[in-house]
FIFIPA-59002 format. One record per residue (C-alpha): residue number from 1; chain; x, y, z; residue in three letters. Coordinates in nm, 4 decimals. Each point is the difference from the previous one (the first is absolute). Last residue first. Example, Ala and Ser with C-alpha at 12.3 -4.5 7.8 and 13.67 -1.06 7.14 Angstrom:
FIFIPA-59002
- seq / mol / X / Y / Z / type
- 2 / A / 1.3670 / -0.1060 / 0.7140 / SER
- 1 / A / -0.1370 / -0.3440 / 0.0660 / ALA
***
This chain:
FIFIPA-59002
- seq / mol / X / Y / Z / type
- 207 / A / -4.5744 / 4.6672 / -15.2849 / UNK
- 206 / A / -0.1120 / -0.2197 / -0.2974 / UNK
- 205 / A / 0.2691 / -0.2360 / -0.1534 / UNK
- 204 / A / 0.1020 / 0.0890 / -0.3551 / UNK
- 203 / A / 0.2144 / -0.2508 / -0.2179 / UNK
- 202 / A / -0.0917 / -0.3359 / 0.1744 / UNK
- 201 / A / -0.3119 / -0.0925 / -0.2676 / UNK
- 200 / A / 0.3227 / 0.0769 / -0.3202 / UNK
- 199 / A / 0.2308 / -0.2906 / 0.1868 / UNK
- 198 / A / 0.3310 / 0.2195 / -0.0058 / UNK
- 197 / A / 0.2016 / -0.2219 / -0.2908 / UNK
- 196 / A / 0.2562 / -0.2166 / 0.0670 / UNK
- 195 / A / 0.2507 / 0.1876 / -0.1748 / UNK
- 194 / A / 0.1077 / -0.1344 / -0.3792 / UNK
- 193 / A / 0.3718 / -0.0996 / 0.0098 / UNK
- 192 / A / 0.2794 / 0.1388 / -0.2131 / UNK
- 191 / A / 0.1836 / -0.0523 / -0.3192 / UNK
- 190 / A / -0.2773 / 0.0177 / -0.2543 / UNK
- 189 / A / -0.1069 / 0.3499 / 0.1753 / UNK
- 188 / A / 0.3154 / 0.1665 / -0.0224 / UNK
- 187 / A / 0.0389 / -0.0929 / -0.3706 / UNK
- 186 / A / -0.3215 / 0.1239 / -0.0903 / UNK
- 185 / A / 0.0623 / 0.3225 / 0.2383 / UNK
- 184 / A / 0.3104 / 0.0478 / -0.2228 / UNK
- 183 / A / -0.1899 / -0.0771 / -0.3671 / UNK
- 182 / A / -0.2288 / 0.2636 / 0.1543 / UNK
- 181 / A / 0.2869 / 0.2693 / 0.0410 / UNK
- 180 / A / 0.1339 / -0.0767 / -0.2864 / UNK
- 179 / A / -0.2744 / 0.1378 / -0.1915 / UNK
- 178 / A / -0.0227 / 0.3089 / 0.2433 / UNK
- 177 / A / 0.3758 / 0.0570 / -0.1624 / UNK
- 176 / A / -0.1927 / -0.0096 / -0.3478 / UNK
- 175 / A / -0.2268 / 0.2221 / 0.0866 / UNK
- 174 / A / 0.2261 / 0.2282 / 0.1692 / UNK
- 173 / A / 0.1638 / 0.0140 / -0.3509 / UNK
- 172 / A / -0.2976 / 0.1131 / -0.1821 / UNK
- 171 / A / -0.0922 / 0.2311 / 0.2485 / UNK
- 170 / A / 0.3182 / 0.2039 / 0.0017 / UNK
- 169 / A / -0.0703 / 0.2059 / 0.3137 / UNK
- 168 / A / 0.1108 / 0.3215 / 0.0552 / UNK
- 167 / A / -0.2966 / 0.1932 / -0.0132 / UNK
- 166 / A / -0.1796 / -0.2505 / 0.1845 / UNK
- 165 / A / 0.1865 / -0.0224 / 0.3162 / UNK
- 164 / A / -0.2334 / 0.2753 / 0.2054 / UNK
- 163 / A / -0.3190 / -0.1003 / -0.1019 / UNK
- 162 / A / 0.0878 / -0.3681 / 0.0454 / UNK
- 161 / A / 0.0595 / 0.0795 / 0.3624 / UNK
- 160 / A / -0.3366 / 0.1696 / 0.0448 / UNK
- 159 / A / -0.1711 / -0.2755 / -0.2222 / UNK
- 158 / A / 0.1594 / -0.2375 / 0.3037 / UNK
- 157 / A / -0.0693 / 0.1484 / 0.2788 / UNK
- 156 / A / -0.3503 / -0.0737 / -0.0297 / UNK
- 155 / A / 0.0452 / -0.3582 / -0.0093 / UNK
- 154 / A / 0.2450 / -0.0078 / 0.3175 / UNK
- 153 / A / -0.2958 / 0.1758 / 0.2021 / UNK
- 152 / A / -0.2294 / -0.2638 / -0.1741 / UNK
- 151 / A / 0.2371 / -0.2824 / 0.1883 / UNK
- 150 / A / -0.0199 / 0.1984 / 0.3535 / UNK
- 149 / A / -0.4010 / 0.0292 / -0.0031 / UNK
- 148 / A / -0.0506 / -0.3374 / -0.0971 / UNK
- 147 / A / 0.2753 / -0.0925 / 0.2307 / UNK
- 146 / A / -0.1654 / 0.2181 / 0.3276 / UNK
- 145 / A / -0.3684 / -0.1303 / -0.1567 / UNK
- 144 / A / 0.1122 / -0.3407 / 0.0682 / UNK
- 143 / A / 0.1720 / 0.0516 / 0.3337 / UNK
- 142 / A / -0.3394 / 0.2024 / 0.1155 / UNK
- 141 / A / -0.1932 / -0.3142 / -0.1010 / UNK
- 140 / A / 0.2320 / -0.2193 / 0.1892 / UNK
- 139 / A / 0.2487 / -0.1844 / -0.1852 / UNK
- 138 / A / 0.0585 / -0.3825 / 0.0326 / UNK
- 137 / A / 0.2361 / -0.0434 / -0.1369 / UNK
- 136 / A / 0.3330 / 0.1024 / -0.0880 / UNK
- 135 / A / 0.3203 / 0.1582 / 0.1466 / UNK
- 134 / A / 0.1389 / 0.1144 / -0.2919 / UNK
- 133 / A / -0.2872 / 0.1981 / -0.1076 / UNK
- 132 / A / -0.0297 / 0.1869 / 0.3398 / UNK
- 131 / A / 0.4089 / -0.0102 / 0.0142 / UNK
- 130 / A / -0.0184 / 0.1682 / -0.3099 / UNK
- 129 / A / -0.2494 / 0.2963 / 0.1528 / UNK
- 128 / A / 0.1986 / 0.0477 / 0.3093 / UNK
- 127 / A / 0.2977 / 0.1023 / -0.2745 / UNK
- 126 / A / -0.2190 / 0.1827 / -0.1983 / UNK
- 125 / A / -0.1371 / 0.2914 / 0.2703 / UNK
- 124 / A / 0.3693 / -0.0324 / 0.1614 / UNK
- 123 / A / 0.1804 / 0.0760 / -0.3558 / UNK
- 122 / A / -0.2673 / 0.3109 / -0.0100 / UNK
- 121 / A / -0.2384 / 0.0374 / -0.2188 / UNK
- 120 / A / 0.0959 / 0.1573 / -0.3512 / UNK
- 119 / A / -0.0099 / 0.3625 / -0.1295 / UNK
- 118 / A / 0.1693 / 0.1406 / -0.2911 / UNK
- 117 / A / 0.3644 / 0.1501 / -0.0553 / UNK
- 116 / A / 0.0960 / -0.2225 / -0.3192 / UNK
- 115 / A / 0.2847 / -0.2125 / 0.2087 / UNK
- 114 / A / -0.2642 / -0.0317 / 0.2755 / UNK
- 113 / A / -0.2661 / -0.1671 / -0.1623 / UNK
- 112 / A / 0.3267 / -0.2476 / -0.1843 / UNK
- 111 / A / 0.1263 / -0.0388 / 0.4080 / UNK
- 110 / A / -0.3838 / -0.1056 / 0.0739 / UNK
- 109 / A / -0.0410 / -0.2639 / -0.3206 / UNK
- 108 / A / 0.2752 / -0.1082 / 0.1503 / UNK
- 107 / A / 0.3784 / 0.0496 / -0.1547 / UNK
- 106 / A / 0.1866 / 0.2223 / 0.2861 / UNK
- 105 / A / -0.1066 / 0.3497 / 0.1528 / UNK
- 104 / A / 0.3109 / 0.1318 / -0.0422 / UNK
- 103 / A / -0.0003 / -0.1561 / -0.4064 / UNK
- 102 / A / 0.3987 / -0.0624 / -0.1165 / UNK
- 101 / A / 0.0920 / 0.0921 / -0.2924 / UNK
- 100 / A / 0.1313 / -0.2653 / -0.2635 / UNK
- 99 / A / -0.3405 / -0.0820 / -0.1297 / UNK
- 98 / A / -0.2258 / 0.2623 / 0.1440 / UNK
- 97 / A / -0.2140 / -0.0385 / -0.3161 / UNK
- 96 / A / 0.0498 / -0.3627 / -0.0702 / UNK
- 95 / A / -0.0661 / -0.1119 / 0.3642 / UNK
- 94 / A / -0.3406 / 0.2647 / -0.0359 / UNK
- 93 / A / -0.1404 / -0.2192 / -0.3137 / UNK
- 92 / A / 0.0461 / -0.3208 / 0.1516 / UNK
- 91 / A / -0.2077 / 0.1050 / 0.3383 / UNK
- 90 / A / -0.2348 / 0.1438 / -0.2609 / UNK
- 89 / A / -0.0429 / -0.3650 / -0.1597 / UNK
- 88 / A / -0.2049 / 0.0581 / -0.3511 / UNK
- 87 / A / -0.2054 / -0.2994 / -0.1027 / UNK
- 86 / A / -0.1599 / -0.1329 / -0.3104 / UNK
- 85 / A / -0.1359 / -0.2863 / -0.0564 / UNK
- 84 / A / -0.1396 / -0.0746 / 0.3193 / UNK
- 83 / A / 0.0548 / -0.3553 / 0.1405 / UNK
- 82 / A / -0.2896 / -0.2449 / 0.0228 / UNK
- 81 / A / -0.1445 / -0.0673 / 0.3370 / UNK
- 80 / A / 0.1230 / -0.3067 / 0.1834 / UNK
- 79 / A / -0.0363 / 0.1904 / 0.3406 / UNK
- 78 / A / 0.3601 / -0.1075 / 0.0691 / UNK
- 77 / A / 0.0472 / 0.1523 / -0.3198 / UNK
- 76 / A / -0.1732 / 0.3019 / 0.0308 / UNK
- 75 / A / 0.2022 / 0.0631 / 0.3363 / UNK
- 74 / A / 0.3263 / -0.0818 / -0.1460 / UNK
- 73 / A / -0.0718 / 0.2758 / -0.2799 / UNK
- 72 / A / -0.1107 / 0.2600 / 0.3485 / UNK
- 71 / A / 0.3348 / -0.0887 / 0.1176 / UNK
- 70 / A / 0.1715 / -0.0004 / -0.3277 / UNK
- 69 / A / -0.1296 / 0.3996 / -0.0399 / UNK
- 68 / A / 0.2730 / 0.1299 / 0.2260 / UNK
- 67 / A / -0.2467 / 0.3085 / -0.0126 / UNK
- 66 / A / -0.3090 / -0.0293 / -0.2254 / UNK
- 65 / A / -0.1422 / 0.0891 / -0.3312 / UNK
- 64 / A / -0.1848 / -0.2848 / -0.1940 / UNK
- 63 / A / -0.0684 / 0.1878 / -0.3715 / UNK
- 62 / A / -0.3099 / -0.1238 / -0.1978 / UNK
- 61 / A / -0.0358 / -0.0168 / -0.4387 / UNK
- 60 / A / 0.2233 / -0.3533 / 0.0327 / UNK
- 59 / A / -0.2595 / -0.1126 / 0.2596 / UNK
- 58 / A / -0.0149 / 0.0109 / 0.3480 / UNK
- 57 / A / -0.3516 / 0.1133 / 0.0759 / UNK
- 56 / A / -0.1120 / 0.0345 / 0.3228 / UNK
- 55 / A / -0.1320 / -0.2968 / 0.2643 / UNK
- 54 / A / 0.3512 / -0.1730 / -0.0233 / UNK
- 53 / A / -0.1064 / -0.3713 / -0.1383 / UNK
- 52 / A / -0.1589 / -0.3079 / 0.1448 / UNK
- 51 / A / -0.1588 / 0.1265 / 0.2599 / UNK
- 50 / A / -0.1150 / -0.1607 / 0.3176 / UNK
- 49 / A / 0.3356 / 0.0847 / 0.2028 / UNK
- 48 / A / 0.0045 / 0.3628 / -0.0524 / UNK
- 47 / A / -0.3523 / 0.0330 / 0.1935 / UNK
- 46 / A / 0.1379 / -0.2266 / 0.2808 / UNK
- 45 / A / 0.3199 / 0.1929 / 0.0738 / UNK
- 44 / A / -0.1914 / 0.3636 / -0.0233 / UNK
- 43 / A / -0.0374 / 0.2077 / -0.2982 / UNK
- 42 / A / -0.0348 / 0.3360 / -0.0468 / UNK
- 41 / A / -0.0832 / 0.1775 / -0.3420 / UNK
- 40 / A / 0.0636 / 0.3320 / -0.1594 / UNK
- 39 / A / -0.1663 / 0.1893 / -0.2641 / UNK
- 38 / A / 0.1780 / 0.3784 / -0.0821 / UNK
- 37 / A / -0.0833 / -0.0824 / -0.3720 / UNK
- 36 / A / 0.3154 / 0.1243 / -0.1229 / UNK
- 35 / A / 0.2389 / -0.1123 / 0.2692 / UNK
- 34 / A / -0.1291 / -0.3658 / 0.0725 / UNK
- 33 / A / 0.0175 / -0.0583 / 0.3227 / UNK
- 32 / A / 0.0951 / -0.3721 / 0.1735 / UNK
- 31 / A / -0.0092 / -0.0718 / 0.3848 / UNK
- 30 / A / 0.0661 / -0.3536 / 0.0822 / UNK
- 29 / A / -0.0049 / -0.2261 / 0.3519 / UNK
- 28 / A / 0.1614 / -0.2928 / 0.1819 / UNK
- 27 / A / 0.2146 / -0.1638 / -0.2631 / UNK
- 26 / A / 0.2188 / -0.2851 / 0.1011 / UNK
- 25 / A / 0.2941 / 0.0660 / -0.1764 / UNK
- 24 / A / 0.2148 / -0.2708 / -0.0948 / UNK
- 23 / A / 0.2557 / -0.1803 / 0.2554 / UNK
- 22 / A / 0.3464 / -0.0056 / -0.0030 / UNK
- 21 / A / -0.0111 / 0.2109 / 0.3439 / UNK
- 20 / A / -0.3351 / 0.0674 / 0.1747 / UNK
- 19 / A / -0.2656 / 0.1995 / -0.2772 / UNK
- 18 / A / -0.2365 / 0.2229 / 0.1020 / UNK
- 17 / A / -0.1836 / 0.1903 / -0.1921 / UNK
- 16 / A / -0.1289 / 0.3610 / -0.1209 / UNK
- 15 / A / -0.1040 / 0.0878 / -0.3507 / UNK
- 14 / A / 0.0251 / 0.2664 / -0.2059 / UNK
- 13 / A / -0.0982 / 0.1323 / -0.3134 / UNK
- 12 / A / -0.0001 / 0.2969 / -0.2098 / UNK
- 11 / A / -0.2017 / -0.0657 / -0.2912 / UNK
- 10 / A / 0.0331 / 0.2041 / -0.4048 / UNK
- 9 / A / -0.2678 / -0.0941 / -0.2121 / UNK
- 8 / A / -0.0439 / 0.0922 / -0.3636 / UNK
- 7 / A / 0.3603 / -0.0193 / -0.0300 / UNK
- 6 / A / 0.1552 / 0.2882 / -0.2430 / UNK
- 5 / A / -0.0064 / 0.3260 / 0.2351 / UNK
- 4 / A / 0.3324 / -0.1865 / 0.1850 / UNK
- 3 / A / 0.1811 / 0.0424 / -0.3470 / UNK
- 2 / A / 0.2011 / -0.2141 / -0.1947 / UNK
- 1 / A / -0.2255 / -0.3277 / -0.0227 / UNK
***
């Protein structure tokens, strides 16, 4: 594939989790949109967990698109789904552009937002939201739909982002660097510890 317009299906995905050091990620929700069709889907912890495959299509005619894209690789694995063929890592992508300057805003998917001029939460806003995730279960509803809501907000950042690298991006080569990038979470995840995971009836407790 040489050009973006040449996968059928083209997902933005992300997941949140928390995972303690030398541990894998325990994944606590997923928000995937697929950029053509405009569908999107939102998973919870215990919806993820009873499938045996990423609910979208991740074949060789599909493009994964995600930022730092071996978290949301480590995630599938942990989940034992099978990896997508094809991925392109934005977080990869931006390194290689501002290789050898320096980014103001630094390397997160908020800093890359920024570098381009266009509008991102606030470090606060995602900050209280990782400690959320990393704090675990059990949620309350409004704690669910707070990550739902803050995962999907990462999603739909992440066409504008791509909007704004694509000119310049040599999608051959980013394929093969988004290659690596899944051997890497394979190797990460051989050499570390699944989390016990959050017990999927504790996830939500009614307030």
């Amino acid at each position: 594939m040489k050009r973006l317009a040449d996968f059928r299906e083209v997902w933005f995905v992300d997941f949140e989790f928390r995972a303690p050091p030398g541990h894998r990620p325990d994944p606590i929700c997923m928000v995937a949109s697929e950029y053509h069709s405009g569908v999107t889907k939102r998973l919870w912890h215990d919806e993820l967990r009873i499938k045996s495959a990423a609910p979208f299509s991740t074949g060789r005619d599909a493009l994964l698109v995600a930022y730092y894209a071996s978290a949301e690789l480590g995630c599938f694995l942990t989940l034992d789904w099978p990896l997508p063929e094809c991925v392109l890592d934005l977080y990869v992508e931006f390194r290689c552009l501002t290789n050898g300057r320096p980014a103001p805003a630094g390397n997160g998917l908020l800093g890359a937002l920024a570098w381009f001029g266009l509008d991102t939460l606030s470090s606060a806003e995602k900050e209280d939201m990782r400690e959320l995730a990393t704090r675990g279960g059990p949620f309350s509803a409004h704690e669910r739909a707070a990550l739902l809501e803050y995962c999907e907000s990462d999603v739909r950042a992440l066409p504008r982002l791509l909007g704004n690298m694509a000119e310049g991006l040599d999608l051959p080569r980013a394929l093969l660097r988004g290659r690596y990038v899944k051997a890497a979470a394979q190797a990460y995840s051989s050499a570390t510890k699944p989390v016990l995971s959050m017990d999927a009836s504790s996830i939500i407790v009614t307030t």
